[in-house]
C-alpha positions, -999 to +999 in steps of 0.1 A: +002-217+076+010-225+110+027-204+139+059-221+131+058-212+098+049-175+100+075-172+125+099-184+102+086-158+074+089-132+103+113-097+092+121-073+113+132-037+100+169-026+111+185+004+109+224+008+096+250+037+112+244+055+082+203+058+085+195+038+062+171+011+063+167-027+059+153-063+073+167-088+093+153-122+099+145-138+134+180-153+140+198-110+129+210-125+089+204-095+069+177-102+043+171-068+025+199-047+025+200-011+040+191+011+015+162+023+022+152+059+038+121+045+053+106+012+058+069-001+072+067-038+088+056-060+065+020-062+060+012-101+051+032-098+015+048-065+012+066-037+033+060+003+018+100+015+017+108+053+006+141+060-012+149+099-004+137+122+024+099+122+034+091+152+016+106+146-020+110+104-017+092+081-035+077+053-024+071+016-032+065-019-024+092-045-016+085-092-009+101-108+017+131-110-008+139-082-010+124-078-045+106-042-054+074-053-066+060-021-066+090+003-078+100+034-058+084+058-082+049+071-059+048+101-037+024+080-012+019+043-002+001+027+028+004-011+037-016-036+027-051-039+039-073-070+028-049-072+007-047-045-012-020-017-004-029+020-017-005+047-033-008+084-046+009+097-079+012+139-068+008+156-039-013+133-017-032+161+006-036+184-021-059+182-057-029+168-076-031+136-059-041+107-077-045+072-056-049+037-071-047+005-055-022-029-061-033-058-049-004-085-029+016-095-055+022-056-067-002-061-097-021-025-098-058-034-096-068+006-092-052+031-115-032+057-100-064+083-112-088+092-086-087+124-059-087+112-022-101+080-018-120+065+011-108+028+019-115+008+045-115-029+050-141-036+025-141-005-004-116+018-020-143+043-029-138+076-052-150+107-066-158+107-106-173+130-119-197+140-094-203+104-086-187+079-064-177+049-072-169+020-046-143-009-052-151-040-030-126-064-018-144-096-011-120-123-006-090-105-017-107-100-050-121-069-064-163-070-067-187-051-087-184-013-083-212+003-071-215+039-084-239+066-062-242+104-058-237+108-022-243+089+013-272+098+036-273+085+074-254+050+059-275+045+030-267+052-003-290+065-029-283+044-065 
């Protein structure tokens, strides 16, 4: 893609008199409607919007269409990272909270089944069962998980 294309691809949120939330495109025509509570930039693909209030809301994924890939049924979501966006089922800081991972087109690649995950810009990585467990995104594709009992001045003991 070139400048000139991303440019064109470019939404930028807005904000109605009632609160509500939305996109507009680079020349102000409304592209999403606002309806949304919350809204996140978009991240490459996908925006996180919340329908309802921060502490209740649910959460979700929405393209450049408008369209919810992701519905507005989690009570977390972050944006997309090496393409992959994150999202909790339950109460995110406390032991309820279960995260998963979708990958850019919404597709969940990570259940929504694992307690506070560590994820950076190459591993989701998780408790199981005394173990953890390490998703890689290698190209915007999930690798081999490698699954250790704990880390030890940056190594990890197999």
């Amino acid at each position: 893609k070139t400048e000139e294309d991303e440019e064109e691809l470019l939404l930028i949120p807005i904000q109605d008199r009632n609160g509500k939330w939305g996109f507009v495109d680079k020349d102000m025509n409304e592209v999403v409607p606002c309806k949304y509570n919350y809204v996140e930039p978009f991240s490459k693909e996908l925006a996180v919007v919340r329908i309802g209030d921060q502490r209740t809301g649910k959460y979700g994924f929405i393209d450049k269409t408008g369209k919810e890939v992701v519905p507005c049924k989690y009570d977390m979501a972050y944006s997309l990272y090496e393409g992959f966006a994150t999202l909790c089922i339950g109460d995110p800081s406390g032991s309820d909270g279960k995260w998963g991972a979708v990958d850019k087109t919404g597709k969940m690649v990570i259940p929504c089944k694992y307690d506070k995950p560590g994820i950076d810009s190459e591993f989701f990585s998780y408790s199981d069962g005394g173990f953890y467990n390490s998703f890689y995104f290698k190209q915007q594709k999930l690798r081999k998980t490698v699954v250790y009992r704990y880390i030890k001045n940056g190594h990890q003991n197999v």
